[in-house]
N, C-alpha and C positions, 0 to 999 in steps of 0.2 A: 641299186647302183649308186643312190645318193646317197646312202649309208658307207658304202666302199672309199668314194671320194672324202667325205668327210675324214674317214678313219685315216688315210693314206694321208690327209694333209694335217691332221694334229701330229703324224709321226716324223712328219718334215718340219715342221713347228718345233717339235722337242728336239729332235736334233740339231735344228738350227740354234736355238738357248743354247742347248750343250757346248756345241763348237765355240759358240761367242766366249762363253762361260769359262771355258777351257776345265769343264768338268762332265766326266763322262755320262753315258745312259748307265741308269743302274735298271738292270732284267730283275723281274722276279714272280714267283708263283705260289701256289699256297694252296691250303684247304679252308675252305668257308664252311660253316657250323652257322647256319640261316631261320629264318623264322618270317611269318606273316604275321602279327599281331593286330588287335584293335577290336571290330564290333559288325557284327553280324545282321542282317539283314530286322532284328526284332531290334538291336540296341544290346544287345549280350554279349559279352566278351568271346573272344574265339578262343578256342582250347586244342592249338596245335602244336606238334611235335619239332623236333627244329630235322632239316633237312642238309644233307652233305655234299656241299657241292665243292667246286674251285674257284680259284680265278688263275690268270697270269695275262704279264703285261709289263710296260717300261715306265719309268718314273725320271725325270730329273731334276738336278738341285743348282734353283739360281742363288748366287750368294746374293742377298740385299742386308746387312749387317754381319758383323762380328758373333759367329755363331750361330746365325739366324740365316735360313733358306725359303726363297718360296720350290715349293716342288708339286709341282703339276704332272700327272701319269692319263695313261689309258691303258684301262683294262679290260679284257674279258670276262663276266662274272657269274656262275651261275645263281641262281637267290631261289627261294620258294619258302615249304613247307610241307610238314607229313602230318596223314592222321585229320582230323574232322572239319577236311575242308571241303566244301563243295559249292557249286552255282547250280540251282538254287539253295537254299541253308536246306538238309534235310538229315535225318537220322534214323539209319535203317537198322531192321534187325538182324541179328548175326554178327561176323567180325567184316569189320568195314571200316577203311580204312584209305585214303587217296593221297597221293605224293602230286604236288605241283611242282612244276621244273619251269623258271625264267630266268633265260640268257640275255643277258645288258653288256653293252657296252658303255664301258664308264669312265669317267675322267675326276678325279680327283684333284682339288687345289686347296692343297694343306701349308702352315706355316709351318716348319722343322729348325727347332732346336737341335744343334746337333755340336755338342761341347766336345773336346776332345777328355776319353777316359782311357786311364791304362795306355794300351798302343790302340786302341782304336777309338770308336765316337757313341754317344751314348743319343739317341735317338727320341725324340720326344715331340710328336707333332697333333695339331688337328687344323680344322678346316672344312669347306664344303666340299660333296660331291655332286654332282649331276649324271643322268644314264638315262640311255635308253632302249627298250625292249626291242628285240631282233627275234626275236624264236623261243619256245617253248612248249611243253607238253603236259598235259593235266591226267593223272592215272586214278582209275578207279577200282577196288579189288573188292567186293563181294563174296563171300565165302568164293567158290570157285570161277565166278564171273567177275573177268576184266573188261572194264571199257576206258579206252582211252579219245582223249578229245585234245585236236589241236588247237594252242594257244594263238590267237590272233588279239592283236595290239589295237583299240578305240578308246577313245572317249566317251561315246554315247552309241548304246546300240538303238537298231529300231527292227519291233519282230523277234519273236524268240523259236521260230522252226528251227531254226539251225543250232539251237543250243547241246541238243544232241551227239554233235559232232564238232563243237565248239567251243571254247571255254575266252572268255574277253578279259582283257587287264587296258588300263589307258599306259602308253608308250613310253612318258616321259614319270622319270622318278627321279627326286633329288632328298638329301638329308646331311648331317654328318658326320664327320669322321675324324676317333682319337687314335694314335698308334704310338707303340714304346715300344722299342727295341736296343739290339744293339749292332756296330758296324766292327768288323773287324779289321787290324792294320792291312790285311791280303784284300780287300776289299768285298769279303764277304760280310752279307748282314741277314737278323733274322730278327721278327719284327711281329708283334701282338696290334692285331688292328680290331676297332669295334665300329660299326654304325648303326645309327638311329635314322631310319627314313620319314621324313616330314610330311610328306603326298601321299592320299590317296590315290593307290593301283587300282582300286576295281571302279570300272567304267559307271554311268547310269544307263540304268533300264528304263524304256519311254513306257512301260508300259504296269512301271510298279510305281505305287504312291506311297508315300512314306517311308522311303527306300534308310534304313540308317546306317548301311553298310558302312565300315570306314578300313579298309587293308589296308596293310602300313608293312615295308620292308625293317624288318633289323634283325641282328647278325654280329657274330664276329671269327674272327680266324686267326689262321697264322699263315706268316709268308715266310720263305726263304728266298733270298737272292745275290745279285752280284753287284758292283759299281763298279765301272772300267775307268 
């Protein structure tokens, strides 16, 4: 519920800029091309697939200089990774293979260049983002044996009975974000975005020592969308 609230009032928020702004929401959605990176419970690098997720969600653009915008969005996004991820690190024999699925809500606050090209705008931003975990799913495929484990959002777990039917990530994730695109005079734009996530995702275990896990979100994609 304080997830709802929060989300309901950045969109009153941006609309409110908008209107002051007297520049419209620009909508827009996309395909994300995702990845966990980093280091493994030994200190080894992890050797994952990149995972195919979405996002969508609204963005708008305050003018603060001559061609220069701050543009703050919320979006829905989905992140993860395919292929040789698991809690705890193990490696089976046969084809094995797990797809992790985490759904963030996220809010981006990018500086945009946005020069005017042609008849329309040539788009050139970066900036940070901030998110945080709402849902997910962690799948596991075995030659013919599936086991899937739902995603639950901590910092620190205690006990591991429940790993079985459980897969932990810590809630809050931030990093950032470059994008290039371009805006058309109709108000359509279509837009090359990349991130680099700064925080460790995966929680601590109370009950492993030496733990050198380090997940890390990054990614990029493409958006389509509109500016009203």
């Amino acid at each position: 519920m304080k997830m709802k609230i929060l989300t309901l009032s950045a969109i009153l928020i941006l609309s409110s800029l908008a209107m002051q702004a007297q520049i419209g929401f620009g909508l827009l959605g996309g395909v994300n091309f995702q990845n966990i990176n980093g280091k493994n419970s030994n200190g080894d690098k992890l050797e994952n697939g990149l995972l195919t997720g979405f996002h969508a969600g609204v963005n708008v653009n305050i003018p603060i200089a001559p061609d220069f915008y701050f543009q703050p969005g919320l979006l829905f996004s989905v992140k993860g990774a395919n292929n040789e991820f698991f809690s705890p690190d193990i490696k089976a024999s046969g084809d094995y293979t797990t797809t992790t699925r985490l759904s963030y809500i996220e809010m981006p606050l990018n500086l945009l260049f946005r020069p005017q090209l042609g008849n329309g705008f040539l788009l050139l931003g970066f900036g940070p983002y901030v998110a945080y975990g709402i849902s997910g799913m962690e799948t596991t495929q075995l030659n013919n044996l599936s086991v899937e484990r739902t995603v639950k959002f901590k910092n620190s777990v205690e006990g591991w009975t429940d790993l079985v039917e459980n897969a932990y990530y810590r809630p809050f994730d931030a990093g950032a974000n470059i994008l290039f695109g371009y805006e058309f005079g109709i108000g359509a734009f279509v837009q090359l975005n990349a991130q680099l996530g700064l925080l460790k995702i995966n929680p601590e275990y109370d009950w492993i020592t030496d733990d050198q896990r380090a997940y890390k979100n990054t990614g990029y994609g493409l958006s389509l969308g509109y500016r009203f």
